[in-house]
N, C-alpha and C positions, 0 to 999 in steps of 0.2 A: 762114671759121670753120665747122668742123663742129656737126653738132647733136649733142647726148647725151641717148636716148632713154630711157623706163623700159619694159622689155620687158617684166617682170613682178614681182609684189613677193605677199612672205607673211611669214605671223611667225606665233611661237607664241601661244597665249591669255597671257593676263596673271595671274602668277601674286599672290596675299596673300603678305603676308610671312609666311613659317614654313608657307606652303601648300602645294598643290598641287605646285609645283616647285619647292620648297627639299629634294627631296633631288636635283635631276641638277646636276651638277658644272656651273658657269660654262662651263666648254671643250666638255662635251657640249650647253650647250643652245645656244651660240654657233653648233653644227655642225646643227642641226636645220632650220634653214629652209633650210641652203645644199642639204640631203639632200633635200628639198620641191624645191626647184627643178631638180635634178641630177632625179631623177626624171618631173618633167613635160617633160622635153627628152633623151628618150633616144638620140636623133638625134646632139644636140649634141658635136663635138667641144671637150671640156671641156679638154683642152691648154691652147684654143687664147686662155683667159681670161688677159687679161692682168695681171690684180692684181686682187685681192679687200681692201677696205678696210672695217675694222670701227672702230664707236668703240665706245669701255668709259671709263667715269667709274672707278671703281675700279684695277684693275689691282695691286690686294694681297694677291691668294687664288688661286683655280683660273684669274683671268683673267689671271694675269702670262706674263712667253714670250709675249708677243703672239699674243693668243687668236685674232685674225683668222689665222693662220698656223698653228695649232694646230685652231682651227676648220673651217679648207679642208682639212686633213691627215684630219683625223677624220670628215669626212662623204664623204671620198672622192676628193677633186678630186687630179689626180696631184701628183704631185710637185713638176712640174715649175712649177706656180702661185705664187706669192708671195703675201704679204701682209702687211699692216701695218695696223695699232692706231693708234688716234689720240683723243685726249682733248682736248676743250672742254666738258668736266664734262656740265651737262644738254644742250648741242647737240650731243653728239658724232658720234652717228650723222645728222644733219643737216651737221654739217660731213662727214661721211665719203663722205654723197652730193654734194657740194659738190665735195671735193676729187679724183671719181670722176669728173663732169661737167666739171671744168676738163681733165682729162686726154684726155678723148673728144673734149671739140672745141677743145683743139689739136691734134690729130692722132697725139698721141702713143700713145694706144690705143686698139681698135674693140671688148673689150669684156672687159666689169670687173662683180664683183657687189661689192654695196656695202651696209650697213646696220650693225647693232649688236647690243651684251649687255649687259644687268647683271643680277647676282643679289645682291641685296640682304641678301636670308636669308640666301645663304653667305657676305657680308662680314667678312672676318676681322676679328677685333683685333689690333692692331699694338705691338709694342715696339720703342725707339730701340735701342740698341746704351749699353752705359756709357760716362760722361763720363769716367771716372778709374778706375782699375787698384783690384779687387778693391772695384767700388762695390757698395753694399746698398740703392741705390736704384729702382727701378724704376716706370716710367708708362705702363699699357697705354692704348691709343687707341683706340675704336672706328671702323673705317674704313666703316659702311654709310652717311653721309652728310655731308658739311659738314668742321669745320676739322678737320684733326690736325696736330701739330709747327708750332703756332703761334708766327710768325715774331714777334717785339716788335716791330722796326721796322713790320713792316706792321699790325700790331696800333697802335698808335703812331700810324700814318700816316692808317690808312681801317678801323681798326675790325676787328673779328672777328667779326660780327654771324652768329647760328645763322640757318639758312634761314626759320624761324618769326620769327625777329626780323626781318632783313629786312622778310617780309608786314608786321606792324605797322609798321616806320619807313613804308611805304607808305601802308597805311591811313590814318594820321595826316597825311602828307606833302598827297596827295591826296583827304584827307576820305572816306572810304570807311567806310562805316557798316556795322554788324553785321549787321542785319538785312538791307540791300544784298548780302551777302557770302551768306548761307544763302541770300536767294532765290536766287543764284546758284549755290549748289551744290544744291538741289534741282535747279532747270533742269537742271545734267550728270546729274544720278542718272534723272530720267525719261528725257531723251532718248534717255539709254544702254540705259534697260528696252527704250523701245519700239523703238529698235534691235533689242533682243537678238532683243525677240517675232519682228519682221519677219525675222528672219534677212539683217540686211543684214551684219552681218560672216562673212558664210560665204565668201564668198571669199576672204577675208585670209586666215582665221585656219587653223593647219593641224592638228589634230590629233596630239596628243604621247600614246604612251602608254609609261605608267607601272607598270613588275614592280612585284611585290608578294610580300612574304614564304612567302604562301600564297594561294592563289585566283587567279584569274584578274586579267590586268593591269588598271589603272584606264586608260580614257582620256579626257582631260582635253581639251576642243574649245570649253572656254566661259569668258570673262574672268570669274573669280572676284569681284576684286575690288567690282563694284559693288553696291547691297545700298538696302531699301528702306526710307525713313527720309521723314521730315514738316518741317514748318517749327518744328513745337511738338517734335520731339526735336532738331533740330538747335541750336534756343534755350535746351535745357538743358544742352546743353555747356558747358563750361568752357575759358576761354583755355589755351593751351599756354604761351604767352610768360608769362602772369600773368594773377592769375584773373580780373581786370575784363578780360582784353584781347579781341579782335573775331576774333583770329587762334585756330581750333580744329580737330580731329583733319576735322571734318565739313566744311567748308567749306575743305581741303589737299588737295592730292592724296594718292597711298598712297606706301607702301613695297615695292616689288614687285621680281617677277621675270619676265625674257621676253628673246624676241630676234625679229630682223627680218631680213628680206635683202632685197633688190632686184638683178633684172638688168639690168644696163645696156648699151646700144652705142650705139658711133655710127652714121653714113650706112654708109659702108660694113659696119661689122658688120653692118646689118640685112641689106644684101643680100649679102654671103657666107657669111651663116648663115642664113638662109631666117628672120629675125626677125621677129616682130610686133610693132610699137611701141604702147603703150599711151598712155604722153605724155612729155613732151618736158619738159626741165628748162631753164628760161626764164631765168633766172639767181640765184644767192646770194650773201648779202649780210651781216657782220656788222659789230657797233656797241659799245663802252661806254658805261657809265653809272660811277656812284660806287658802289660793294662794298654800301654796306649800305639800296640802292636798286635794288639788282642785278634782282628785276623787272619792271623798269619797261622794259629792257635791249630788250625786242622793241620798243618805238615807236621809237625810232632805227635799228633794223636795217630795220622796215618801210619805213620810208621813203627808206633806203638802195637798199633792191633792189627799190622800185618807180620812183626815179629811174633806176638802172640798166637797167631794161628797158621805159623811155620809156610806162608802165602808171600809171593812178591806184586809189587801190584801189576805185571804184565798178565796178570792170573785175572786181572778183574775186567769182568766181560759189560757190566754198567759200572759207570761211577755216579752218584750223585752229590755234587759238592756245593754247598750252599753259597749262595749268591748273596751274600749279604750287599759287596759294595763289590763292582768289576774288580775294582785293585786289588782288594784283597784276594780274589778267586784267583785271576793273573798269576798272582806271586805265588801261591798256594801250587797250583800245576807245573810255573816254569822251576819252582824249586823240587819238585818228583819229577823233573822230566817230560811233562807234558806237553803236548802242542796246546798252543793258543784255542785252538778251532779243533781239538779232540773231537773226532763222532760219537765216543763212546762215555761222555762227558756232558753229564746233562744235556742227554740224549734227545728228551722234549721238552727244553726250557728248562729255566730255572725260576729261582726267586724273584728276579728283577722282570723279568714276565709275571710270573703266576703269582708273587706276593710272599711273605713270610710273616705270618700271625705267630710270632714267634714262639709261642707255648707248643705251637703244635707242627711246627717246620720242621723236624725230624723223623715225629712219625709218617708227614706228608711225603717225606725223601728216601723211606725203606718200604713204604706201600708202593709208591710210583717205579721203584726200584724193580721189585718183585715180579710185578705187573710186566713190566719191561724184559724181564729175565726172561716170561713164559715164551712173550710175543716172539724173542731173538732166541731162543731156546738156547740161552748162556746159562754159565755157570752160578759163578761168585757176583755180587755186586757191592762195592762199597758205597758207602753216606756216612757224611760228616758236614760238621757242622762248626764255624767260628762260634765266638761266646766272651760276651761281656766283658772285662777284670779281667782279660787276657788268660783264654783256654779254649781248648779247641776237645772234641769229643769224634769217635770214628767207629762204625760198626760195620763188620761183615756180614753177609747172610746168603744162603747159598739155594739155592732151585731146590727143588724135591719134585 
């Protein structure tokens, strides 16, 4: 079996919804990290890629036509490159690395970029089409998150729970208290500050700039979303689900916008392309649960793809575990065992800081990963990610 290495990985800062990059098109900002990497490899015979794999949750607006394919057209990669889109709602771009690493070490390709998009901001509204000839009825959908064109039977079967419901059934399920949940989202907002101060995301993140009607362009080099808040503002919020509930705007992750890319190869790619390998993707793994427990979805993936790669997770030197909702992250670590306030647990922030444009929150959480592994000269680091319809997804990846 061949190895599938990560040569190198970038992404745009994170945009607020309605922010910073809610005016560049899905398709252009999908193309942005691949132009980042096409540039630091001027050498590179970019032919010679054999598929480029994107995931996008969405795919209702500017990201439809398979924006990974639309994507690699637009930042330049010839022609002659393919590509393909893939949707596991919030893992997608974690499965997109997944399913970019199973290709490498079968042999079937030596080298593939791989990551994600979503623009949340630009999420269209959706209408069905009419039921009957000359109907006057009409039901628009908003597509920037969660159900539309709600099936009854599945409704019927496992519920239709909003992604904020979910967090509650959680809270509740696993006793996860309020006050539990805000110390938990402060912990992301500071670590993410003091991140930002140290400039430990300078390497990721690539600078995007932004024309402007008049004046000189904006450029935008710094994840918007996170912002500075107390234990005593985050306790005057109010439930989203219902006013007594534990689940709030401050203790969720965001609404955002971004994209990722990662270059991959295998053994032979590195050395017929003169490649430096950064670290090596150890194996992925994904798992369900029941829809309206959906995240709780990472402990059965984790455990999934640390049996797979014969690792426990005291082996794991980062962990990156997505922040969808505090609660659900809570229950996710006190079920492996983890402390509340782990150091080695979204180590600089998470979601609920930085944001989760959720096409591309996966590749965001094995770039940051990696990045982190050099800094701490650790080994292994795990990322994983909740998901939609209750499942959860986990990938290893190891320093080199």
């Amino acid at each position: 079996m061949n190895n599938a290495f990560i040569c190198d990985a970038v992404r745009t800062p994170f945009g607020r919804y309605g922010g910073a990059l809610s005016g560049v098109r899905t398709d252009d900002l999908a193309a942005l990290p691949i132009k980042a990497l096409i540039a630091r490899y001027p050498a590179l015979d970019w032919s010679r890629v054999d598929d480029v794999i994107y995931g996008c949750a969405n795919q209702a607006g500017e990201d439809n036509r398979n924006v990974a394919r639309m994507a690699s057209l637009l930042a330049g990669l010839p022609i002659e490159v393919p590509g393909s889109t893939i949707n596991r709602l919030c893992g997608s771009s974690l499965d997109a690395l997944g399913v970019a690493a199973n290709a490498l070490k079968s042999g079937s390709c030596d080298l593939m970029i791989a990551g994600g998009v979503e623009s949340m901001s630009r999420a269209p509204f959706v209408m069905a089409k009419a039921d009957s000839a000359f109907s006057r009825a009409a039901k628009i959908e908003d597509s920037t998150i969660g159900w539309r064109f709600v099936n009854p039977l599945m409704k019927a079967m496992y519920g239709v729970d909003s992604m904020p419901e979910t967090a509650e059934n959680v809270a509740t399920e696993f006793t996860i208290s309020r006050a539990d949940q805000d110390q938990f989202a402060l912990n992301s907002q500071l670590r993410t500050a003091k991140a930002q101060q140290a400039g430990l995301f300078s390497d990721e993140i690539i600078a995007v700039t932004l024309p402007q009607r008049k004046g000189d362009p904006i450029i935008f080099s710094q994840d918007e979303h996170p912002r500075m808040t107390s234990l005593e503002a985050l306790g005057k919020l109010k439930g989203v689900v219902r006013p007594d509930g534990s689940v709030t705007a401050g203790n969720a992750s965001g609404v955002n916008d971004g994209s990722c890319a990662l270059l991959l190869a295998s053994d032979a790619g590195i050395a017929q392309f003169g490649l430096s390998p950064k670290a090596r993707i150890v194996a992925v793994a994904a798992a369900g649960v029941a829809p309206r427990i959906m995240g709780f979805g990472p402990a059965p993936a984790i455990r999934k793809v640390l049996a797979k790669a014969n690792l426990t997770l005291d082996q794991m030197d980062v962990i990156e575990l997505n922040e969808a909702f505090a609660a659900q992250a809570l229950a996710v670590m006190r079920d492996l065992g983890l402390p509340d306030d782990a150091a080695h647990v979204n180590p600089n922030g998470g979601a609920i800081a930085l944001g989760h444009p959720l096409g591309a929150s996966g590749a965001r959480m094995v770039t940051t990963a990696m990045y982190q592994l050099h800094r701490s000269n650790g080994r292994y680091a795990l990322c994983s990610m909740c998901i939609g319809v209750g499942q959860g997804i986990a990938m290893i990846i190891e320093r080199v």
